[in-house]
ZAMARGU-4260 file (C-alpha; in steps of 0.2 Angstrom, whole numbers, plus 5000, padded with zeros to 4 digits):
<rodrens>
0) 4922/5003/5083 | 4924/5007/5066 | 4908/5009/5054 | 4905/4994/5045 | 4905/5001/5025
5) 4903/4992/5008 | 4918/4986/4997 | 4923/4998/4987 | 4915/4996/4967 | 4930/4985/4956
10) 4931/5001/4944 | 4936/5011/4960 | 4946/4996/4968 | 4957/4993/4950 | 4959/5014/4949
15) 4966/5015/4967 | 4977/5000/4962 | 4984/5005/4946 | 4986/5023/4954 | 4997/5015/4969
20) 5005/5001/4958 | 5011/5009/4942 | 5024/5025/4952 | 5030/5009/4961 | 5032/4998/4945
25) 5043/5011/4935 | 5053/5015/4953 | 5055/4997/4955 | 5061/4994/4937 | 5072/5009/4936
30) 5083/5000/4952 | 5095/4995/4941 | 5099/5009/4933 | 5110/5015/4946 | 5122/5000/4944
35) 5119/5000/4926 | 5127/5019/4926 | 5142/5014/4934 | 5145/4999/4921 | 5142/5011/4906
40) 5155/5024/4914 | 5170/5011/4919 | 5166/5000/4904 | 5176/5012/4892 | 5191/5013/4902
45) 5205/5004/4899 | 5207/4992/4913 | 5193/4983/4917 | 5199/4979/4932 | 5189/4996/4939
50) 5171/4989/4932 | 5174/4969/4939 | 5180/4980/4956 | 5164/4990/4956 | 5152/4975/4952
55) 5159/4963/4966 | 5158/4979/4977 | 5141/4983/4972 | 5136/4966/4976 | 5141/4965/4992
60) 5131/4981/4997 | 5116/4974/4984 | 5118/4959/4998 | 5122/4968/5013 | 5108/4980/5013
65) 5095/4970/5006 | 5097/4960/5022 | 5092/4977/5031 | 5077/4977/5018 | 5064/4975/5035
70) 5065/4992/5036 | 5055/4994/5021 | 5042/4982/5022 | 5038/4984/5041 | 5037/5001/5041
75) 5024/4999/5025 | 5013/4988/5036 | 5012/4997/5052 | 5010/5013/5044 | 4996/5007/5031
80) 4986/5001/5048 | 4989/5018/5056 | 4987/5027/5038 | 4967/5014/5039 | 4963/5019/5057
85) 4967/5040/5051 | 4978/5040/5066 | 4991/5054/5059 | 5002/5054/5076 | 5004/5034/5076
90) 5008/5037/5059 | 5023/5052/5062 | 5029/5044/5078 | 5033/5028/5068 | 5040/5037/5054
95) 5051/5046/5067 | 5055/5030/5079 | 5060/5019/5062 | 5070/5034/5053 | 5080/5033/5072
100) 5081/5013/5071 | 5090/5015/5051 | 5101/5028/5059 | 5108/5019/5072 | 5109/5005/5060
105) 5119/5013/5049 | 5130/5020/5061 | 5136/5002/5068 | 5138/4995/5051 | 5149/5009/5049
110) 5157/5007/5063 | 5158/4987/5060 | 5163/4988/5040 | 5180/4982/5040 | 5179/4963/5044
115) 5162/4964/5034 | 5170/4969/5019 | 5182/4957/5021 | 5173/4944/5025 | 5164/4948/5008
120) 5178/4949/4997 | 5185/4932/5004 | 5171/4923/5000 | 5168/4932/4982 | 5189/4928/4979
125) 5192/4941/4965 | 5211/4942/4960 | 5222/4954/4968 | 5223/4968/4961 | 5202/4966/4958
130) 5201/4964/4978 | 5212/4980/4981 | 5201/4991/4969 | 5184/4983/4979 | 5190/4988/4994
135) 5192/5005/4991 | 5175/5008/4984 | 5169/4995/4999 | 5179/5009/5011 | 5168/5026/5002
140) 5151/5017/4998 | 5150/5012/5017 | 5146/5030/5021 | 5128/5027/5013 | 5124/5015/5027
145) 5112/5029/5036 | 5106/5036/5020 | 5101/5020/5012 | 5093/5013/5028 | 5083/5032/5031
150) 5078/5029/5010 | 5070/5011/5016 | 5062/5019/5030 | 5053/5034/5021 | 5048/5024/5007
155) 5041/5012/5019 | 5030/5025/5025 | 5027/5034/5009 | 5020/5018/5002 | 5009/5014/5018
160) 5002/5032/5017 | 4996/5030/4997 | 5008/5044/4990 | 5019/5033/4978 | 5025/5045/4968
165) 5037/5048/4984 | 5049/5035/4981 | 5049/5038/4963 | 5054/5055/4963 | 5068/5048/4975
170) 5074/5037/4962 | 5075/5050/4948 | 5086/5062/4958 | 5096/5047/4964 | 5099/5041/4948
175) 5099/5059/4937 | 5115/5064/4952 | 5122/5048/4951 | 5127/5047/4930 | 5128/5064/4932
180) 5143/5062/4946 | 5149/5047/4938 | 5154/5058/4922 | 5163/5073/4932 | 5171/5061/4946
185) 5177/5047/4931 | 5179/5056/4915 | 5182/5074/4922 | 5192/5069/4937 | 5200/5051/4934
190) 5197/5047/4951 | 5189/5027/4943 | 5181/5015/4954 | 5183/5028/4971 | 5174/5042/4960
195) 5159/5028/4956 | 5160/5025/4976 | 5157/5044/4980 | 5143/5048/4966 | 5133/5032/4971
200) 5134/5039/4992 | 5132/5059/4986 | 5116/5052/4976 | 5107/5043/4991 | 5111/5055/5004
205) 5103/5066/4990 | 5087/5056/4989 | 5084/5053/5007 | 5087/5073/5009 | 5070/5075/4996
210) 5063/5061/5007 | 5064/5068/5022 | 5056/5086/5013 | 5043/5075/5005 | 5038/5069/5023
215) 5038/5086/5030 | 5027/5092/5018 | 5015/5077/5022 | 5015/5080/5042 | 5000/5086/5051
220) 5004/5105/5055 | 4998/5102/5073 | 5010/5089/5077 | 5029/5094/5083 | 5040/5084/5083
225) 5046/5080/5100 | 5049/5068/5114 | 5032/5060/5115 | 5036/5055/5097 | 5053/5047/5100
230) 5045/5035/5112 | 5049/5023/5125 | 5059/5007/5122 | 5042/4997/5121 | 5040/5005/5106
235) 5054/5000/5099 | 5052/4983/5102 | 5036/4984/5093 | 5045/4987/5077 | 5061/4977/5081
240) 5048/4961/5085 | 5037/4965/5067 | 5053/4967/5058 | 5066/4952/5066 | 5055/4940/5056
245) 5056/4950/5036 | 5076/4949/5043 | 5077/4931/5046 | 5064/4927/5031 | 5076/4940/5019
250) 5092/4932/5024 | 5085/4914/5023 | 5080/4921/5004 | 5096/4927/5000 | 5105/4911/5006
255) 5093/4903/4995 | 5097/4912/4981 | 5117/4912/4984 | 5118/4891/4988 | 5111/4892/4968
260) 5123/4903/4963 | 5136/4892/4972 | 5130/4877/4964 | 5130/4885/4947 | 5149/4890/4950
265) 5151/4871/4951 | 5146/4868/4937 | 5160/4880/4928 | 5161/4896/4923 | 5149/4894/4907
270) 5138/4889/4918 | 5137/4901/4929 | 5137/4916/4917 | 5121/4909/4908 | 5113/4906/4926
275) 5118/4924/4931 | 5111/4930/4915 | 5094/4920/4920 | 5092/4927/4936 | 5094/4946/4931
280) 5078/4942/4923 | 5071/4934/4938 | 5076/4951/4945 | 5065/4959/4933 | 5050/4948/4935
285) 5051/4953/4954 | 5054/4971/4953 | 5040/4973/4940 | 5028/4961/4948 | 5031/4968/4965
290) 5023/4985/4960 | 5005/4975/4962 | 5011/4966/4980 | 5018/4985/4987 | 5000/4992/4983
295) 4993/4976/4990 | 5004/4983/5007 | 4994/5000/5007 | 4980/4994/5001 | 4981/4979/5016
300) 4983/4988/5030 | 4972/5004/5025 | 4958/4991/5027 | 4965/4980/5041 | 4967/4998/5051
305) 4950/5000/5048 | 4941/4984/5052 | 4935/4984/5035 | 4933/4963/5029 | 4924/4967/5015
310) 4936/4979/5007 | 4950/4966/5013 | 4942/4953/5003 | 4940/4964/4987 | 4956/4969/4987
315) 4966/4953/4989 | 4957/4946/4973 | 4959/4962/4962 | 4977/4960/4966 | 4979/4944/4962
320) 4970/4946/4948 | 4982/4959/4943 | 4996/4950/4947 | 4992/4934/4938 | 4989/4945/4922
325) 5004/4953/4923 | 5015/4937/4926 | 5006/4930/4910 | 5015/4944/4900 | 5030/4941/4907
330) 5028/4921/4903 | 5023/4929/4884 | 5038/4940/4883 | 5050/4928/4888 | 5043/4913/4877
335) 5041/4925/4864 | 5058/4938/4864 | 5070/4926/4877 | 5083/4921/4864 | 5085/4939/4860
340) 5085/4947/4879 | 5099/4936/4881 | 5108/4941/4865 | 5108/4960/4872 | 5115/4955/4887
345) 5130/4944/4884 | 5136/4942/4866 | 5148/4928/4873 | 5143/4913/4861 | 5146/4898/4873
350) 5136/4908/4887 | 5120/4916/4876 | 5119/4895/4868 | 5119/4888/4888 | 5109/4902/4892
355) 5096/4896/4877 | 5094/4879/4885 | 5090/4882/4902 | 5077/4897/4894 | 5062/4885/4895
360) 5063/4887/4915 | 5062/4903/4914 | 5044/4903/4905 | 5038/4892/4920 | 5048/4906/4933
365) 5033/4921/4932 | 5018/4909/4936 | 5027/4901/4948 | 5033/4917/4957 | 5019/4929/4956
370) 5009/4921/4971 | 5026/4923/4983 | 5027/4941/4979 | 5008/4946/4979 | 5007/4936/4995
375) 5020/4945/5001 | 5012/4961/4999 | 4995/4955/5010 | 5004/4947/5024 | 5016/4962/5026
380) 5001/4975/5024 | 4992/4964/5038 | 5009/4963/5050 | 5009/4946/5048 | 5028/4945/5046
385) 5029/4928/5057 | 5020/4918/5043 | 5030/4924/5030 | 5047/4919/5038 | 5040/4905/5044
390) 5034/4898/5026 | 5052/4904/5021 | 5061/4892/5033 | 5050/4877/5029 | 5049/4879/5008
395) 5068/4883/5008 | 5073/4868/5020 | 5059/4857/5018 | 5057/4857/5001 | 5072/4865/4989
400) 5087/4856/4998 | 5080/4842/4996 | 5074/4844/4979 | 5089/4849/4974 | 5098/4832/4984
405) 5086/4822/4974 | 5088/4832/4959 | 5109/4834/4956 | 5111/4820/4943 | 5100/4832/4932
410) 5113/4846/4933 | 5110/4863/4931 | 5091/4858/4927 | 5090/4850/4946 | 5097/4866/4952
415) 5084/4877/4942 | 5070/4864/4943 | 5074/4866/4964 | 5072/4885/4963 | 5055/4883/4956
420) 5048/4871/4967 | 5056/4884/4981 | 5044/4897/4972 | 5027/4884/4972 | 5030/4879/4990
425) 5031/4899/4993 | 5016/4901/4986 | 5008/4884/4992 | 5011/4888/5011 | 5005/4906/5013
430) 4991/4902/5000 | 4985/4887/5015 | 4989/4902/5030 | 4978/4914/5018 | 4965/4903/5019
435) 4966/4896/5034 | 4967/4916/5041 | 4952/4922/5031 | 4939/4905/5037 | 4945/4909/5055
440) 4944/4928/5053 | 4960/4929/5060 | 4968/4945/5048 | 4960/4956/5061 | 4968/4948/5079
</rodrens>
């Protein structure tokens, strides 16, 4: 039984939170980048048929292994319990049983690519000669299945075990190798959207090498590596079961988030480009906010490993705390410096002037996010992944469809009105499970 201690002081709680949450707020930030790189290189050629064949392509894998995101954020939470309870082997064999699971993963998607790319491109419907170009890069960026899945895996478990800076340095070699290549492979070689395609795979296989060097350091000299490690299949089911629900909860996200992307498309071209502009903010707001909810994982299961209620209930309110702060700045920059975000990012008048009168909803889009994300971050540190998708399934169904079916004579405002109440009803149902888990004592069952 573990030693019943007091909550750590709130000076110490905010300096072990900031200490986790601002490596994973830059790394988080800094994901574009890579896609940002690509668009800089191909936007000075003189087709642009290369850069609209590298962003469909992009955004196919963007989609493809998002939905492969459980790898992640389950092996965060199990490793954070075994990280609390200082169990070192739990902690290796999960690193090593998951790192097998992305392998295999990968390996079938490679194997499996063909109709999935096509599938892909059918429903994106680029022009011809667009479609040729994306499936070539589609053809080379397969080969980063394994990598990409191991890099989930490993910065999964570098997160769960405190050392953030792990997936940080990951990013910088990823994306110092990736320019780098884009320039020899593009400019020195000519070899266009197939040289984007091999610098992007060259650069993860890159930072799931350091990965795997950053872990090794990090293992416990005593333990070897071997069969007891691998496990048994009951093993794997453990982490197959914790991480089928962040699959079916991340995929009913992402059809959430393309039905408004598809509705926008509806609504004409204009539309959709000022939507499209829109939501890579909302990207932002996640990927910033999300540093607070990825330490709320580590922090989570470091005090749900160790039985410690107290220090459960400390951290939950110095994170949200946090995160309510930050989504406030957000709210302030947008209302303050929205009209001329938008300017840098298109310079297309009709698009920046639609773009300007949907802005208001995206003042409201921070506060209405922030508790989703932070709540997140506690369920996934607690293993409760079955409440998360669960509260996915019912806000998305239950309440934005039908919002947006009641909403459609309001236009583009329905549809956007619709993605904030998806956002509150986020927030609304896992807030009542949080509460209902902590007067039930529940978090530690």
């Amino acid at each position: 039984m573990h030693q019943m201690t007091r909550p750590a002081s709130p000076d110490s709680l905010n300096l072990r939170l900031w200490a986790l949450a601002w490596p994973l707020m830059l790394t988080n930030l800094t994901v574009p980048l890579l896609g940002l790189a690509d668009a800089a290189v191909l936007g000075h050629l003189a087709r642009p048929e290369y850069l609209g064949a590298v962003a469909i392509g992009a955004n196919l894998f963007t989609i493809l292994y998002w939905t492969f995101g459980f790898m992640r954020m389950g092996t965060t939470g199990l490793a954070a319990q075994a990280y609390g309870r200082r169990d070192q082997q739990a902690q290796m064999a999960l690193l090593v049983r998951s790192l097998v699971l992305a392998t295999g993963i990968g390996l079938l998607l490679i194997l499996v690519h063909q109709p999935l790319i096509a599938l892909g491109l059918a429903l994106m419907d680029p022009s011809e000669t667009v479609r040729t170009l994306a499936a070539d890069y589609a053809a080379i960026r397969i080969w980063s299945a394994p990598a990409v899945l191991c890099q989930y895996t490993l910065v999964g478990w570098l997160i769960g075990t405190q050392y953030p800076r792990g997936p940080m340095l990951m990013l910088i070699v990823a994306n110092s190798l990736n320019i780098g290549l884009d320039v020899l492979f593009v400019t020195g070689f000519g070899w266009q959207s197939s040289g984007v395609a091999l610098a992007t795979v060259l650069a993860e296989y890159a930072a799931a090498l350091l990965g795997l060097g950053l872990v090794w350091q990090r293992r416990p000299a005593h333990l070897v590596i071997g069969r007891y490690l691998l496990g048994r299949l009951a093993d794997y089911r453990r982490i197959l079961q914790t991480n089928r629900y962040i699959l079916v909860r991340t995929v009913t996200l992402l059809l959430a988030l393309a039905f408004f992307t598809a509705q926008g498309a509806r609504q004409g071209n204009t539309v959709l480009a000022a939507n499209a502009v829109l939501i890579t903010f909302l990207m932002i707001i996640s990927n910033g906010l999300d540093g607070f909810a990825n330490a709320a994982e580590a922090l989570v299961g470091e005090a749900v490993g160790q039985g410690q209620r107290a220090q459960f209930r400390a951290i939950c309110a110095t994170v949200m705390r946090w995160s309510l702060w930050g989504a406030v700045l957000f709210t302030i920059a947008f209302m303050l410096a929205g009209h001329t975000l938008i300017g840098w990012l298109t310079s297309i008048t009709a698009v920046k002037v639609t773009a300007w009168r949907y802005l208001p909803w995206l003042w409201c889009l921070p506060l209405a996010a922030v508790w989703g994300f932070v709540l997140d971050g506690i369920f996934i540190g607690a293993t409760r992944t079955r409440d998360m998708q669960n509260t996915m399934i019912l806000s998305a169904i239950g309440v934005y469809l039908p919002v947006w079916w009641l909403t459609r004579d309001w236009g583009n405002h329905g549809l956007w009105f619709a993605l904030i109440t998806l956002m509150l009803a986020r927030a609304a149902s896992m807030g009542w499970l949080f509460f209902r888990h902590s007067r039930n004592d529940t978090w530690f069952t």
